[in-house]
C-alpha positions in Angstrom: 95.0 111.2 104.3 93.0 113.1 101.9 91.0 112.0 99.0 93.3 114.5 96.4 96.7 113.4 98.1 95.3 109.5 97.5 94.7 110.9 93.8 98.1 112.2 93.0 99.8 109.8 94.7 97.9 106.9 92.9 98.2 109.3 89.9 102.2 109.3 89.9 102.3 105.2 90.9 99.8 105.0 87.4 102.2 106.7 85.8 105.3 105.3 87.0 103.8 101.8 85.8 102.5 103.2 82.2 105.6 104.6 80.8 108.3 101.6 80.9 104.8 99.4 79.6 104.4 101.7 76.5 108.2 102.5 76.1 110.2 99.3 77.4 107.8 96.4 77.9 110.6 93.8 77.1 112.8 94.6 80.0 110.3 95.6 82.2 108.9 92.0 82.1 113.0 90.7 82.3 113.3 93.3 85.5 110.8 91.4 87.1 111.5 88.1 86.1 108.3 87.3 83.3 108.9 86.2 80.2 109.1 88.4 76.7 105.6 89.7 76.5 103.9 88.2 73.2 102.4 89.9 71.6 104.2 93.0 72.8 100.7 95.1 71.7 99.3 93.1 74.6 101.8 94.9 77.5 101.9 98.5 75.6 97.5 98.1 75.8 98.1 97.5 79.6 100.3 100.5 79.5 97.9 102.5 77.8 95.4 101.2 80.1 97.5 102.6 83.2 98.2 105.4 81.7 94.4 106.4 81.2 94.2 105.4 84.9 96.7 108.3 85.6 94.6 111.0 84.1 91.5 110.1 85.6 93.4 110.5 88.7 94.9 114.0 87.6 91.4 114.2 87.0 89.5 113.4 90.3 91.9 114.8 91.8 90.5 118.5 90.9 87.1 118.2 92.7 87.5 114.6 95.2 84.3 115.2 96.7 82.4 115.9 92.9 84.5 112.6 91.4 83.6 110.3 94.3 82.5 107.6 91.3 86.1 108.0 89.9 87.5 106.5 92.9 84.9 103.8 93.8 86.0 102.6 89.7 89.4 103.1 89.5 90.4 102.9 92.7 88.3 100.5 94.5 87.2 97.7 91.6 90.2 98.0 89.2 92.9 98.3 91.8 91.2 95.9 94.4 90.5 93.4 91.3 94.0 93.8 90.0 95.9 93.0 93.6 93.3 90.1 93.4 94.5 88.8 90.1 98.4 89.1 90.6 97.5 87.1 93.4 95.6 84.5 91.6 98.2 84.4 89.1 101.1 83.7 91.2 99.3 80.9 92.8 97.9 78.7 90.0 100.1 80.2 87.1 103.2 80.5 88.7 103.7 84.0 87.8 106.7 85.7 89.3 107.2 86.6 93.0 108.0 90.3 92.1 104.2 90.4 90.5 103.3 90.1 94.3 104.7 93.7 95.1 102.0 95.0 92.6 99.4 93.3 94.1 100.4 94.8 98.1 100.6 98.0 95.6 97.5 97.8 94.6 95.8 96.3 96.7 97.1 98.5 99.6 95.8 101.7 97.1 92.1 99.5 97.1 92.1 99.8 100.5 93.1 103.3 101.4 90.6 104.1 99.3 88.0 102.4 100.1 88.4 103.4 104.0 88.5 107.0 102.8 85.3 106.7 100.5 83.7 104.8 103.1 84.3 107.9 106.1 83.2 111.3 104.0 84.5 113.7 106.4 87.8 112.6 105.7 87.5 112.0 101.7 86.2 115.9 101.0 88.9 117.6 102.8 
């Protein structure tokens, strides 16, 4: 894999995340067995949030080899920290089992990343 196919894909998962935050936050959190966010600005900022991480992904994906420091960030410490925390969550907050697919998510989407960042002839292709 490529550092620009990471980026679009990682682009449209962002994406796919962001829009039912901003636009349907309630059932989102029913669909996946959470309770009624409260406030609901709180779950619409995470989708705003995921949303910016989609662009910057748009983004990086133009020039991979130029936006290196886009990936370590967004892809390495927010989506390595995030799999870490829907882990954390589910363990001493009880947080539902679903939240555990975004952590594999995310923390699969760390990891690709990392190993791609951390091999250069294979990130600037």
């Amino acid at each position: 894999m490529r550092l620009k196919t990471l980026a679009l894909v990682s682009a449209a998962y962002d994406l796919l995340l962001a829009l039912p935050m901003l636009f349907a936050a309630t059932s989102v959190a029913r669909l996946f067995g959470a309770p009624e966010p409260v406030p609901l600005l709180n779950a619409q900022l995470n989708g705003v949030f995921t949303l910016a991480l989609a662009a910057g992904y748009l983004w990086a994906a133009g020039d991979p080899p130029a936006r290196r420091g886009y990936f370590w960030v967004a892809g390495v410490l927010a989506k390595g920290l995030g799999a870490a925390v829907f882990v954390l969550d589910h363990f001493t907050q009880g947080s539902p089992p679903a939240f555990l697919l975004f952590a594999a998510t995310d923390g699969t989407l760390a990891l690709v990343t990392l190993i791609l960042l951390l091999r250069p002839g294979l990130s600037t292709r």
